[in-house]
N, C-alpha and C positions, 0 to 999 in steps of 0.2 A: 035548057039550063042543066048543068051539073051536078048532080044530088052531092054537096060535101058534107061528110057525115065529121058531126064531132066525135074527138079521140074520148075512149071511153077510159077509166081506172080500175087498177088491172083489179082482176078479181082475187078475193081472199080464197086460200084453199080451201076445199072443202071441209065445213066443220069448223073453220077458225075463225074466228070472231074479233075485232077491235079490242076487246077486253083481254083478250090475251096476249096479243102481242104487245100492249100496252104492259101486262105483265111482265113480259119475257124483257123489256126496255129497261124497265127496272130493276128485274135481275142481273142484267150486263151492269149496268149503273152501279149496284151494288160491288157486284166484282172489283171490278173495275178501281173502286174507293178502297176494297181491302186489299186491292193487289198497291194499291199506291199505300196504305200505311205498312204492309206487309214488308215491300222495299226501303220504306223511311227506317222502319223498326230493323233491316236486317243493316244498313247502312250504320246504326247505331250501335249495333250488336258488333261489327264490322271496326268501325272504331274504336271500343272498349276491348277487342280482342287485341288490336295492335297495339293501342297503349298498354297492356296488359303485358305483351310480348317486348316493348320495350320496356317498361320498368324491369320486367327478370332478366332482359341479356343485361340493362345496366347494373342490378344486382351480380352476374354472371361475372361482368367485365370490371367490375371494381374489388370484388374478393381479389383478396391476399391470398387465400386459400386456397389449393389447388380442387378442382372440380371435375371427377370425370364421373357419367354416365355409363353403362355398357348393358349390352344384354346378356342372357345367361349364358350363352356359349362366351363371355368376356370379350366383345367388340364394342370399342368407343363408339357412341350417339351423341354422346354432347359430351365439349368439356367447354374450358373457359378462358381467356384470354391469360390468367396467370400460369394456367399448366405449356397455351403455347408459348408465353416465355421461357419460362423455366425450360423445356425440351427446344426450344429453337426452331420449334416446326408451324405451319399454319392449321389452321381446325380443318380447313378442307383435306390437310394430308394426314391429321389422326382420325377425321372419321373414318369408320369403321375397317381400323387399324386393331387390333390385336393389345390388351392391355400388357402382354407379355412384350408386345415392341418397345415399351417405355423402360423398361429395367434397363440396369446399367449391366453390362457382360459379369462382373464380378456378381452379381445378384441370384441367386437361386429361384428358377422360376416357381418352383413346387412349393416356395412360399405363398406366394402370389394364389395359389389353388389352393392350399389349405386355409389361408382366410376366406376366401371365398366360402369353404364347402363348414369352416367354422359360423361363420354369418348367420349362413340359411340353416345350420342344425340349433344354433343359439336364436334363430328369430329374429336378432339384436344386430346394434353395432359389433365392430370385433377389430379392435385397432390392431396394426403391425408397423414395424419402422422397415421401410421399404426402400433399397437404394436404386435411384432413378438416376439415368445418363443425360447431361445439363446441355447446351448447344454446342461448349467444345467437346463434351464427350465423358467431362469428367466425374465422379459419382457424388451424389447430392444425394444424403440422408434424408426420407421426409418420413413422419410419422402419420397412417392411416388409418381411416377407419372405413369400412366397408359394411352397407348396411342392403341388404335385401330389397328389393320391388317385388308390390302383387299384384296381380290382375283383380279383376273385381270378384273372381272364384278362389283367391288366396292362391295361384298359382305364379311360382316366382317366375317373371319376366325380366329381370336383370338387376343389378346392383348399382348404388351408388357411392363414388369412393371419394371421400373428402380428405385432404390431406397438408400439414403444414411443414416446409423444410426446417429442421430440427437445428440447422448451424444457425437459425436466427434466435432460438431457443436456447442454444449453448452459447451465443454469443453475449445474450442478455443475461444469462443466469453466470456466466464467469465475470462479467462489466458487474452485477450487483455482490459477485463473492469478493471481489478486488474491494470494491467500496468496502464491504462489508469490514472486510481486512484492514483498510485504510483507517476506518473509525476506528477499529481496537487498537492499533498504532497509535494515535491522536490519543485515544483515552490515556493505554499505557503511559505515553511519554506525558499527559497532561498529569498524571497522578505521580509519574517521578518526579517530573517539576514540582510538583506541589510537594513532594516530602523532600527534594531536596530544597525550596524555599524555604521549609520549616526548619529543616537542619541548618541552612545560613543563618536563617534569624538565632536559632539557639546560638550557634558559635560566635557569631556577632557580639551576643548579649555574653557568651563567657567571655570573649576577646577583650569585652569593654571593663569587665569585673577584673581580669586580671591585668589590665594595661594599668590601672591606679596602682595597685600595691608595687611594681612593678618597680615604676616611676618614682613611688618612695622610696625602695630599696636600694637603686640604684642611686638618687639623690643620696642618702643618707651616708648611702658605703662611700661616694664619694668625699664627702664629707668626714664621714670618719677617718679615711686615706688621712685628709690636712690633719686633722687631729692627731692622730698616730704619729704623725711627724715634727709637729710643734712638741709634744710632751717627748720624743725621743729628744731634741734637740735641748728642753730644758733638763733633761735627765742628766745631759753628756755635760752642759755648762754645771749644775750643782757638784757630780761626782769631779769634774775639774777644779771647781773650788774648793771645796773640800780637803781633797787629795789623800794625805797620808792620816789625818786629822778623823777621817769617818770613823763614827762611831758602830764600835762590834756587832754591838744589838742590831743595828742598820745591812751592816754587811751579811749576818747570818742569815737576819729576814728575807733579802734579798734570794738571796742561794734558796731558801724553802720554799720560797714562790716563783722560782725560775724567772724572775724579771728580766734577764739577759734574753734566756731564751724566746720568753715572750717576746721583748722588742723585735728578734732576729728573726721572726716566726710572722710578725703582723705580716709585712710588704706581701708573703706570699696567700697570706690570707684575706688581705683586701683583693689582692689580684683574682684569685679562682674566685672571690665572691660577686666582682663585678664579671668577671666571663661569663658565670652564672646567670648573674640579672642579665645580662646582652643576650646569651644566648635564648633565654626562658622571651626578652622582649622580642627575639625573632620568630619564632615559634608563635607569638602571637599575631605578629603581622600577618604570616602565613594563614593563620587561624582568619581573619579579615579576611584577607583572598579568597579564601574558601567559600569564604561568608557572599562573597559577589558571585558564586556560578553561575545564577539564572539569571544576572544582569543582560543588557543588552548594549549598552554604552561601549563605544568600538575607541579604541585608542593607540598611541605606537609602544606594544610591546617587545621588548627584546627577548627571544626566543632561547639563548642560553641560559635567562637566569631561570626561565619557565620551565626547561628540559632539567636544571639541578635541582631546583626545589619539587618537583617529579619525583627525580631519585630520592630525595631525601626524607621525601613524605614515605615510598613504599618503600624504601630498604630501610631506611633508620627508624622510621614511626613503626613497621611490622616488625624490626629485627629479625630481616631476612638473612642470609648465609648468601648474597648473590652477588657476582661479581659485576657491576655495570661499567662499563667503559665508555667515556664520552668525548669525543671530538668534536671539539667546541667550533663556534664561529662566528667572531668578534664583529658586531655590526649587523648580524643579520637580525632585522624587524620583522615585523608585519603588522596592520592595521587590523585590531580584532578586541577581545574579550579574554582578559589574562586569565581569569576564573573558570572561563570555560575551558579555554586551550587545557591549562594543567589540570582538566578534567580527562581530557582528552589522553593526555600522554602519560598521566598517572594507570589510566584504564589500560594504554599500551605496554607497560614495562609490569603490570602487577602482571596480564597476561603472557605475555612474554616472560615470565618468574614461572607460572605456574605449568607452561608446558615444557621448558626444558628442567621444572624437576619431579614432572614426572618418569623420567627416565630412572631415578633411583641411580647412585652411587656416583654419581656424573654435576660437580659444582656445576648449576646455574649461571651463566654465561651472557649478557647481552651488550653488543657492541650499537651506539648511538653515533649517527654521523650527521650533522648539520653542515649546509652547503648553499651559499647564494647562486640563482642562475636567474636568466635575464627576465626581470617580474616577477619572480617566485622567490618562497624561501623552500628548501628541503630538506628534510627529515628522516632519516632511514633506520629504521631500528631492527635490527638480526639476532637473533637468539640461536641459541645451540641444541635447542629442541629436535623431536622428532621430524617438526615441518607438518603440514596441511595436508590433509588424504583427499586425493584428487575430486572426490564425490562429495566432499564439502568445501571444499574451496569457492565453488558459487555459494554460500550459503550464509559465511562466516558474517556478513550484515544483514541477514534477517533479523526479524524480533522475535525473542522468543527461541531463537535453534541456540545451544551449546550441546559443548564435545563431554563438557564437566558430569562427574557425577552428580547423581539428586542431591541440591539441597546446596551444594558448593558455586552455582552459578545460576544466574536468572536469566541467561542469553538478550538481554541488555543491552548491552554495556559498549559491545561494537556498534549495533544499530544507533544506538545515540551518539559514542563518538562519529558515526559517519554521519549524521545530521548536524553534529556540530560542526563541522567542517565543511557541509556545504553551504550551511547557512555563509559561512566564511566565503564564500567563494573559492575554495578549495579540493583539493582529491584525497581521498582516503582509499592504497589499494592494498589489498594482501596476492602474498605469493611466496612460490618454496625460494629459497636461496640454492643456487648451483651448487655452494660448497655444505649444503645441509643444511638443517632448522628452516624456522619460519624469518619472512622478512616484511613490515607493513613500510609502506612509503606515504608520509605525510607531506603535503605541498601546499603552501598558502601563501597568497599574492601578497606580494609586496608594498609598499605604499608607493603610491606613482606609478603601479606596473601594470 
């Protein structure tokens, strides 16, 4: 028979025992578990880095602000999605590009190095407005500031430069000086309405004090007119019957108290005393018109008798020396504010007074031409003045600009006549006359046009 020997187990090395290997099994084991949290923990670590990295490029990518990075020698590392805007280029073609490649050709690069070598001797920021070449090429002001990097030995490794374009800065600060302007505008004119409402209401309330006595005088003198003429006519029947019979005493009386005269004296004395009353009740009603400036109530006024009562308030009410010449035109209306218009054209003919006599020795001069054209009415008023010096003639409706000395004009008066006019739906323009002086052209729509 066959001796089959059973397989035996291999033997342990010399000197090593069960117990240790058993050892060593549990050291792999061990590993083994800190190599698997090792991996979970770097896996995590691994995730909070990229979320980490994506929160700053979304920071990065949503600045307004332009962002670049560079090192000390000045090469871009990082910048940001608004800087590659603004330059028209990708981040891959400004990394490490040259900050001196983003200047616009007009730009001085030794700016660009003096803030820099400013920065790192200040420690600090160190803003400079710095003009940058846009994607067509064109130069885009931005305002920067450049601020140092350190390594962990305080040794500068590069700069970081943050910067914002400056036309969005002057774009917003000129949009808030416009407002700005525009409410002092509103105020002004709100504060001249209010003192011209006051002034209405006062002339209103004399208008109405003097329209009664007015009213009686003119009643009265009419009145007295019939009287004066009944007792002339009894006078003429008694001395007719009478006749040769009148007694001395009577006729002498007569001669000492000028009774003849008297009679032959009334007619013209009722007459000037009614022209009086008529004229004093015209003057009133004007006084009322007046009293409506700041109305709004649009109605069809007729434009010649608003251009005479104009003249007649500033050359007759001032007792001007000026000669106004007016060519009328029969029928021409417009749908508007009487009160306001002959604020209007009062403001134009006192100005038009006061620049052609500043010339000295030269009668003041202003020729007025009214004119219908299809939906318009117009208005042309030429003076014999100097005329408009080219560097104000954009100016003459601001509020606030006059040519006048201090104190003689509140630079007003156009600004508001030209808001009166647009309100109107109208144009108010100035300009020189060919043949000399100044000429404003007033145009307002007609009714139906």
């Amino acid at each position: 028979m066959t001796d089959r020997t059973q397989p035996q187990p291999p033997s342990h090395p010399e000197g090593v025992g069960d117990d240790t290997w058993l050892d060593v099994i549990h050291k792999m084991d061990e590993v083994y578990s800190q190599l698997l949290r090792d991996e979970v923990a770097l896996e995590q670590k691994n995730a909070q880095l990229e979320a980490s990295q994506q929160f700053i490029y979304g920071l990065l990518s949503s600045m307004s602000d332009v962002l670049v990075a560079a090192d000390a020698q000045g090469l871009i590392e990082q910048t940001n999605q608004a800087l590659c805007e603004l330059a028209g280029r990708s981040e891959d073609a400004l990394l490490g590009a040259p900050m001196q490649s983003l200047l616009h050709p007009s730009q001085d690069g030794a700016a660009l190095q003096n803030m820099m070598h400013r920065a790192l001797m200040l420690r600090q920021g160190h803003s400079v407005e710095l003009m940058l070449s846009d994607a067509a090429g064109q130069p885009v002001p931005v305002d920067f500031t450049a601020t140092p990097r350190y390594d962990s030995r305080r040794r500068c490794i590069g700069y970081v430069f943050v910067g914002r374009p400056t036309a969005e800065i002057q774009r917003a600060y000129r949009q808030l000086h416009e407002a700005h302007e525009a409410l002092k505008r509103t105020q002004q004119q709100l504060l001249h309405a209010e003192k011209m409402s006051s002034l209405g209401r006062l002339v209103a309330g004399v208008a109405h004090e003097l329209n009664n006595p007015i009213s009686f005088v003119l009643g009265n003198v009419h009145a007295l007119n019939r009287y004066t003429q009944r007792l002339r006519q009894y006078l003429e029947a008694v001395h007719a019957a009478l006749g040769d019979q009148e007694l001395p005493e009577l006729r002498k009386l007569a001669r000492q108290l000028r009774i003849e005269h008297i009679l032959n004296d009334l007619p013209s004395l009722m007459d000037g005393t009614i022209e009086g009353a008529q004229r004093t009740a015209s003057i009133v009603d004007g006084l009322k018109g007046f009293s409506a400036l700041d109305g709004e109530e649009r109605e069809t006024v007729a434009m010649d008798a608003v251009v005479e009562r104009a003249i007649h308030w500033v050359k007759k009410g001032m007792k001007l020396d000026f000669d106004v010449q007016f060519q009328r035109c029969p029928g021409c209306t417009v749908l508007g504010n009487a009160g306001q218009l002959l604020q209007v054209l009062m403001n134009l003919i006192q100005n038009a007074y006061d620049a052609a006599s500043s010339q000295g020795g030269v009668l003041p001069v202003l020729r007025i031409t009214a004119r219908q054209e299809p939906g318009w009415v117009a208005i042309t008023l030429h003076d014999n003045g100097p005329g408009i010096a080219p560097e104000v003639l954009s100016h003459v409706f601001e509020p606030f600009f006059t040519t006048k000395p201090v104190g003689k004009g509140t630079g007003l008066g156009l600004s508001i006549s030209y808001g009166i006019v647009e309100r109107h739906g109208g144009q108010l323009l100035a300009r020189n006359h060919p043949q000399g002086g100044a000429e404003f052209a007033l145009r307002l729509p007609a009714p139906g046009g």
